[in-house]
C-alpha positions in Angstrom: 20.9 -6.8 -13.2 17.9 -8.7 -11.8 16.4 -7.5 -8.8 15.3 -10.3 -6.4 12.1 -10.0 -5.2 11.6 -9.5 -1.1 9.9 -12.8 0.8 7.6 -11.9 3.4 5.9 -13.6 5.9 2.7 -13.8 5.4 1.6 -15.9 8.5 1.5 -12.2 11.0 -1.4 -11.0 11.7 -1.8 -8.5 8.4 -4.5 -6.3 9.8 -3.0 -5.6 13.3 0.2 -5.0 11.7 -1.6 -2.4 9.2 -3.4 -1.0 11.8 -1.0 -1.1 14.9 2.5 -2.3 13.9 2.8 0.1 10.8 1.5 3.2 12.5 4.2 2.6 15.1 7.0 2.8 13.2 5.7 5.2 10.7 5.8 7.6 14.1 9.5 7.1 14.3 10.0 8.6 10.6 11.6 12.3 10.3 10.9 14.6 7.4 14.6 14.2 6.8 15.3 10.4 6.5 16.0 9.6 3.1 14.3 6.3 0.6 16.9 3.5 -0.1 15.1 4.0 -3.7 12.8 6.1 -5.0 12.2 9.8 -4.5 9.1 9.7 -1.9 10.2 11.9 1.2 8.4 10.2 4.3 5.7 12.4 4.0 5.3 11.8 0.0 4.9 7.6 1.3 2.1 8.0 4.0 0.2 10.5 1.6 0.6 7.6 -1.4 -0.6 5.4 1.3 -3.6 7.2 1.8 -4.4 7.7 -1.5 -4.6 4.1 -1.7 -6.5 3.2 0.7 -8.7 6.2 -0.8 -8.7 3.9 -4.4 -9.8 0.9 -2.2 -12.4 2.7 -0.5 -14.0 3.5 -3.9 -13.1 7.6 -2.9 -11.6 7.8 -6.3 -12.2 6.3 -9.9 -10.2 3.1 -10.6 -10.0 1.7 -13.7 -8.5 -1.4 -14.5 -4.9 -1.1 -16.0 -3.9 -4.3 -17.6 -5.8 -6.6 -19.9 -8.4 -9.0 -18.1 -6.6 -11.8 -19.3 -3.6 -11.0 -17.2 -5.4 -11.0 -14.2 -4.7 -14.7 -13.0 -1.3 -14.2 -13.4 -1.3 -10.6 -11.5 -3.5 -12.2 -9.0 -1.2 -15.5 -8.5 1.9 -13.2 -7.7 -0.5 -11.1 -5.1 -1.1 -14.3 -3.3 2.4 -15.4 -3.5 5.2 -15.3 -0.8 7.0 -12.5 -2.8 7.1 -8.8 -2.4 6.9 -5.5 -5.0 9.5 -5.0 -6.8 11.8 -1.8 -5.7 10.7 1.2 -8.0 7.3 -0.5 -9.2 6.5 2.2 -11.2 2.3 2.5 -10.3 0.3 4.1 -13.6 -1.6 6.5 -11.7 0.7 8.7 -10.0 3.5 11.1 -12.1 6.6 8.8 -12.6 9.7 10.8 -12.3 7.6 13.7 -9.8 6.6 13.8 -6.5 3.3 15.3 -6.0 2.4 18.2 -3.8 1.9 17.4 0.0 -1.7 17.8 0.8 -1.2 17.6 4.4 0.6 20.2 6.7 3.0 17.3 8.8 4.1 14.0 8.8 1.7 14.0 12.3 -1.2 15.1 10.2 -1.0 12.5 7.3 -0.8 9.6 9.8 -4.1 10.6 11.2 -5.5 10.7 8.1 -4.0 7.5 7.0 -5.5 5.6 10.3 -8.6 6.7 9.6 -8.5 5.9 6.3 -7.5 2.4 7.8 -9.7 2.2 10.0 -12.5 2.9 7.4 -11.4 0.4 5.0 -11.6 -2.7 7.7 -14.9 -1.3 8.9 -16.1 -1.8 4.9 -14.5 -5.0 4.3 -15.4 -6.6 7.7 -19.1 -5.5 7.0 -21.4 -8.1 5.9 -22.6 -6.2 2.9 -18.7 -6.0 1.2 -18.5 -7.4 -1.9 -14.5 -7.0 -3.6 -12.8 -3.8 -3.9 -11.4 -2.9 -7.3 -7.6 -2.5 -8.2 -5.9 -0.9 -11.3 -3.5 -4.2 -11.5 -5.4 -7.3 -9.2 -9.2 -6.6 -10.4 -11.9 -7.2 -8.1 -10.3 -8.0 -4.7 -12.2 -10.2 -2.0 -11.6 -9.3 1.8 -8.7 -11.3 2.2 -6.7 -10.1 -1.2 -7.8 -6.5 -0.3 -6.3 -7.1 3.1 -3.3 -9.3 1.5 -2.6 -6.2 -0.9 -2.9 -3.3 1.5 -0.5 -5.3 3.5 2.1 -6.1 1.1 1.6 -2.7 -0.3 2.6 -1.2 3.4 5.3 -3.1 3.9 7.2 -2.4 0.9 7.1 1.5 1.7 8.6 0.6 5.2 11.4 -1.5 3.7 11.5 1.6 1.0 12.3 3.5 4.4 14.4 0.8 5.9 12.5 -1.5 8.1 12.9 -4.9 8.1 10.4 -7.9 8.5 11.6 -10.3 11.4 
């Protein structure tokens, strides 16, 4: 069976919602609330959040993952209306795994993951930013960065059941 694709709204404001909407209700999670798919604990989701925000900050090596003529296409659906698919399965992370926690709490991993917000729209607000670079979109400008950290946060709160109104 198909899965259909989630339509979001992307009229909000997408950085406050990263930086302020996003953190709030990642606050409300409990080690103990289960996915509606995958196999990310809460936890496992804000550390996969910060690692990448880490990839878009140019903390770790990223490497292009599809053929540069794809790109267009990759890029159309980034800019589109639609959201990621449930159980996208991303080429740098184990696939059927979860990774060791590098953090000692859920509390802890949202610090880091607000800092490593906070650091990315420092970066891309300066005037020296040029793209950042992504495994599937290419070089991103500041408003497809911001477009794909967005779209990439909201479908790890939907994974964990919130809903956009």
């Amino acid at each position: 069976m198909k899965q259909t694709l989630p339509i979001l709204d992307l009229d909000v404001d997408q950085e406050a919602f990263i930086r302020e909407q996003s953190i709030v209700w990642l606050r409300t999670l409990q080690s103990t609330d289960q996915p509606l798919w995958g196999m990310m604990t809460p936890q496992h989701m804000i550390e996969h959040l910060i690692f990448i925000y880490e990839n878009s900050l140019g903390e770790r090596a990223v490497n292009l993952l599809i053929e540069e003529e794809k790109l267009p296409k990759y890029l159309s659906f980034l800019r589109s209306h639609y959201g990621f698919s449930q159980n996208f399965k991303f080429g740098m992370i184990p696939e059927n795994e979860l990774v060791p926690l590098k953090y000692g709490s859920i509390e802890d991993a949202i610090k880091v993951l607000e800092q490593k917000i906070s650091t990315f729209f420092e970066m891309i607000n300066a005037d020296t930013f040029q793209f950042t670079l992504h495994p599937y979109y290419g070089k991103l400008n500041r408003a497809d960065s911001i477009l794909f950290q967005f779209k990439h946060t909201m479908h790890h709160l939907m994974q964990f059941g919130w809903v956009q109104k």
